[in-house]
N, C-alpha and C positions, 0 to 999 in steps of 0.2 A: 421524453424518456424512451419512446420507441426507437426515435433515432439512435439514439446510445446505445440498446440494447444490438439493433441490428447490427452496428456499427462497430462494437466488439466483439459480435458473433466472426463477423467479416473477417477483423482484423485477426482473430484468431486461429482461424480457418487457414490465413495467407501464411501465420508464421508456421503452421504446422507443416504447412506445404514446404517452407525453406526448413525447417528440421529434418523435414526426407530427402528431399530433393541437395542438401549440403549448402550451407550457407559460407563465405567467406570470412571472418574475424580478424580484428584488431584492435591494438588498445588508443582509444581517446587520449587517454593516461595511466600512469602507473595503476596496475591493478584495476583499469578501468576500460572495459573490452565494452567493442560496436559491433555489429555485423550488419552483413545485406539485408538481414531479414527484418533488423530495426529499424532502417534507414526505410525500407517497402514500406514495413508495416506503418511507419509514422506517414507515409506519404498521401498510403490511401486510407486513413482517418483524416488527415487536413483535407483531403478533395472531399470526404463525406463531407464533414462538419462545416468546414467552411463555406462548403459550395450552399451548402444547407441556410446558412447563418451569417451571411457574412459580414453581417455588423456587432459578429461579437470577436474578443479578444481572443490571443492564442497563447498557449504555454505548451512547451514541449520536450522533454529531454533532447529529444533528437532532432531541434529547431534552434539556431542560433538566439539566441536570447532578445528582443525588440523592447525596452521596454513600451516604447514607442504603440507596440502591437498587443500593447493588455493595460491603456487604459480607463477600456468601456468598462461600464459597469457589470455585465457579465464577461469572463473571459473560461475557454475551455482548457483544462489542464489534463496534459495527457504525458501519459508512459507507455509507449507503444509494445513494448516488452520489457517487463518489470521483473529483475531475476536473470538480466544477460549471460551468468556465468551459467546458470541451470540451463540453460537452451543451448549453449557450448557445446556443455558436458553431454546433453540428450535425456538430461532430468526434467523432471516434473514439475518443477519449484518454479514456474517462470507464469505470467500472468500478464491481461493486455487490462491498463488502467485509465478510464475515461472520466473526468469530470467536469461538471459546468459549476464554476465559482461565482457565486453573485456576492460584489462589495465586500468581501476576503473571506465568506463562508459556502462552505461547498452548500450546494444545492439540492443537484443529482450528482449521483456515479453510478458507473459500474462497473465491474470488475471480472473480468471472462478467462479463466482456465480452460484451455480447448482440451489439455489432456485428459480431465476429468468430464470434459463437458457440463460442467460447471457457471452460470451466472448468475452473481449477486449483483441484486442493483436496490437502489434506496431514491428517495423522495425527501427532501426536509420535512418535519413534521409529516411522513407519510406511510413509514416503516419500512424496515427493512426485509430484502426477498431473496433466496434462493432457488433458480429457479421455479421463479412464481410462485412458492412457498412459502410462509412468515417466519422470521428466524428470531433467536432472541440468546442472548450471551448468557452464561451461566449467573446462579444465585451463588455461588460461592463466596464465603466469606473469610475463607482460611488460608495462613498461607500454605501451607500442603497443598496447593494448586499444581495442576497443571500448567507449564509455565511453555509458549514458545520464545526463546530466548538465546543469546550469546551463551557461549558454553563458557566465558570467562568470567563473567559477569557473578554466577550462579556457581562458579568453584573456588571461589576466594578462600582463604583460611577459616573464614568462622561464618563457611557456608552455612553449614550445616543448623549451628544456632541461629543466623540470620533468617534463614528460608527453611525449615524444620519441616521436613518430608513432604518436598517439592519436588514433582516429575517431572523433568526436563524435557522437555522432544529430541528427537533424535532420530537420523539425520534433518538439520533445521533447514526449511524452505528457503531457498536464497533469497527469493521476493517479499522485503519487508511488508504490501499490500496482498500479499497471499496468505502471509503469518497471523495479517487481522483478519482476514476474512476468516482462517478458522474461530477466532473469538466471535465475532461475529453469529457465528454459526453456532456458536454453543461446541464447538467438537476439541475446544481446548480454552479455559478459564481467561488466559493473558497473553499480553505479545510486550516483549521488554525491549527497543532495541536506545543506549547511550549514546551511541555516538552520531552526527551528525546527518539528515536526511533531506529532503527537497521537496515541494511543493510538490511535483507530480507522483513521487513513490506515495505521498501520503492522504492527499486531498479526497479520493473516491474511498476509501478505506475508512479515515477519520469520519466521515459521514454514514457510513453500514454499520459502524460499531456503535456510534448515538442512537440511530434508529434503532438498532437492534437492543436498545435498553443498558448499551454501556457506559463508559466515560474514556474517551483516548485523549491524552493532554500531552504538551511536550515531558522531557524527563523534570524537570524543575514544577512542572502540574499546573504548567500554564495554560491558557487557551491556545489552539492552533489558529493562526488566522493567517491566510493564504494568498496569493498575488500582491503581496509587499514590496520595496524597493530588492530588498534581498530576498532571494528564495528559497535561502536555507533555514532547516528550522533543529533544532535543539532536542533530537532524536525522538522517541515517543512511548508512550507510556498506554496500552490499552489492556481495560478487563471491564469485567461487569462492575455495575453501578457499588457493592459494596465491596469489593475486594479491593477496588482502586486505590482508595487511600491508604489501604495497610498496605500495599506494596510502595506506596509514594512514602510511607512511615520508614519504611526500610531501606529504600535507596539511597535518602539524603545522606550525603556527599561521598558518595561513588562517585570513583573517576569515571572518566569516558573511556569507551575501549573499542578494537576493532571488531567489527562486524563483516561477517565475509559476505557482501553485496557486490 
C-alpha cells in the first residue's frame, strides 16, 4: 500500500506539472478526449508498479487492452487521470486512480487529487483513509440526501416526488472516482452515475466507499466484480450502508443517461 500511495503521490505531481506547463488534447473518440499528460502519467505508474511487481497483471485506460496481460491472480487497475475533460478545462474534478484487484475484488486503492492534495487509500477489510485519517460515509437514511449525480437523472418530471428534497451538487466532478471519494468521505451522502463505466474509473473507488461503511453496487444493485472478460460495468450506485436501498427503491427502471465524463 505504500507503493500506491507513493505512486499516486508521483503520478499526480506529473499531471499537475502538464496542467501548467500545457498539455496537447485529442479525442480517442467522439466526446472522448486523451492528452500528453495521460499518456505520461499512465507511463510512469506502469514503470512504478510494474517495475515493482512484475508478476502481477496490468489494466489500464491508457494501455491497449492484453487480455492476455491480466490473467494473474492479482492484476493492477489504473486511471492515470480520471476526469480527462476537468484537466482540459483546468478544473479540479480530475483525479489519478490506482488499484490492485485480487480474483475480480479490489484489494487496495488509491485515489490522489493533487489539487486538493488530497489521498484516499483503503485496505480490504482494513478501512478506509484520508489522508491517514479514518473516514466513514454518512448515516443517512432519507432521501433528502445529498446526492452527487447527473443533473438529468435527478430532473425528470416527478423529480420532485421521486427524490423529495434532494440537494444536488453543483457543478458535478467530472471524475466519477472523485464523486465517490466524496461519499466516501462523508462530505456528500451518494454518488449516482446510469450509464455505463469501466473497471479502472471504478475499482479503487468501489473499495473506499465499502471500507468506509458503504455499499457501491452497479445501477441494477449488483455486486462489482472487476477484471472480467468485459470491462465494462453497468454504471454505479454508491451511499452509505442505509440510504442505499432506498435509492436502488427508486431508480428501478430509469433509463440510462448521459454522463459528461
Amino acid at each position: 500500500l505504500a507503493l500506491l500511495k507513493d505512486v499516486a503521490r508521483e503520478a499526480g505531481e506529473l499531471a499537475l506539472d502538464w496542467l501548467r506547463s500545457g498539455a496537447k488534447s485529442w479525442d480517442k473518440s467522439a466526446n472522448n478526449p486523451v492528452t500528453e499528460a495521460d499518456l505520461a502519467v499512465n507511463d510512469l505508474i506502469a514503470k512504478r508498479l510494474r517495475g515493482a511487481r512484475p508478476e502481477y497483471g496490468w489494466l489500464s485506460e491508457e494501455t491497449r487492452d492484453n487480455p492476455a496481460d491480466r490473467t494473474q491472480d492479482k492484476v493492477w487497475v489504473v486511471d492515470p487521470i480520471d476526469g480527462t475533460k476537468a484537466f482540459v478545462k483546468g478544473d479540479t474534478g480530475f483525479c489519478v486512480s490506482i488499484a490492485r484487484v485480487d480474483n475480480g475484488e479490489p484489494a487496495l486503492g488509491v485515489i490522489y487529487n493533487p489539487n486538493f492534495n488530497e489521498l484516499l487509500h483503503a485496505r480490504l477489510h482494513g478501512g478506509a483513509f484520508l489522508n491517514d485519517r479514518p473516514i466513514r460515509t454518512t448515516a443517512s437514511a432519507k432521501l433528502g440526501c445529498r446526492m452527487v449525480g447527473q443533473p438529468d437523472v435527478f430532473a425528470a418530471a416527478d423529480a420532485a416526488q421521486r427524490w423529495p428534497g434532494m440537494k444536488l451538487i453543483s457543478p458535478m466532478p467530472n471524475a466519477v472516482a472523485w464523486r465517490m471519494c466524496l461519499v466516501a468521505a462523508g462530505r456528500w451522502d451518494a454518488a449516482v452515475a446510469l450509464n455505463p463505466k469501466n473497471d479502472w474509473d471504478l475499482a479503487a473507488a468501489v473499495l473506499l466507499v465499502s471500507e468506509a461503511g458503504g455499499i457501491a453496487t452497479d445501477r441494477d444493485g449488483k455486486r462489482l466484480v472487476f477484471n472480467q472478460a468485459s470491462v465494462i460495468q453497468r454504471g454505479v450506485v454508491a451511499a452509505g450502508a442505509a440510504l442505499h436501498p432506498l435509492i436502488m427503491e427508486r431508480l428501478h427502471n430509469y433509463p440510462a443517461s448521459q454522463d459528461p465524463k
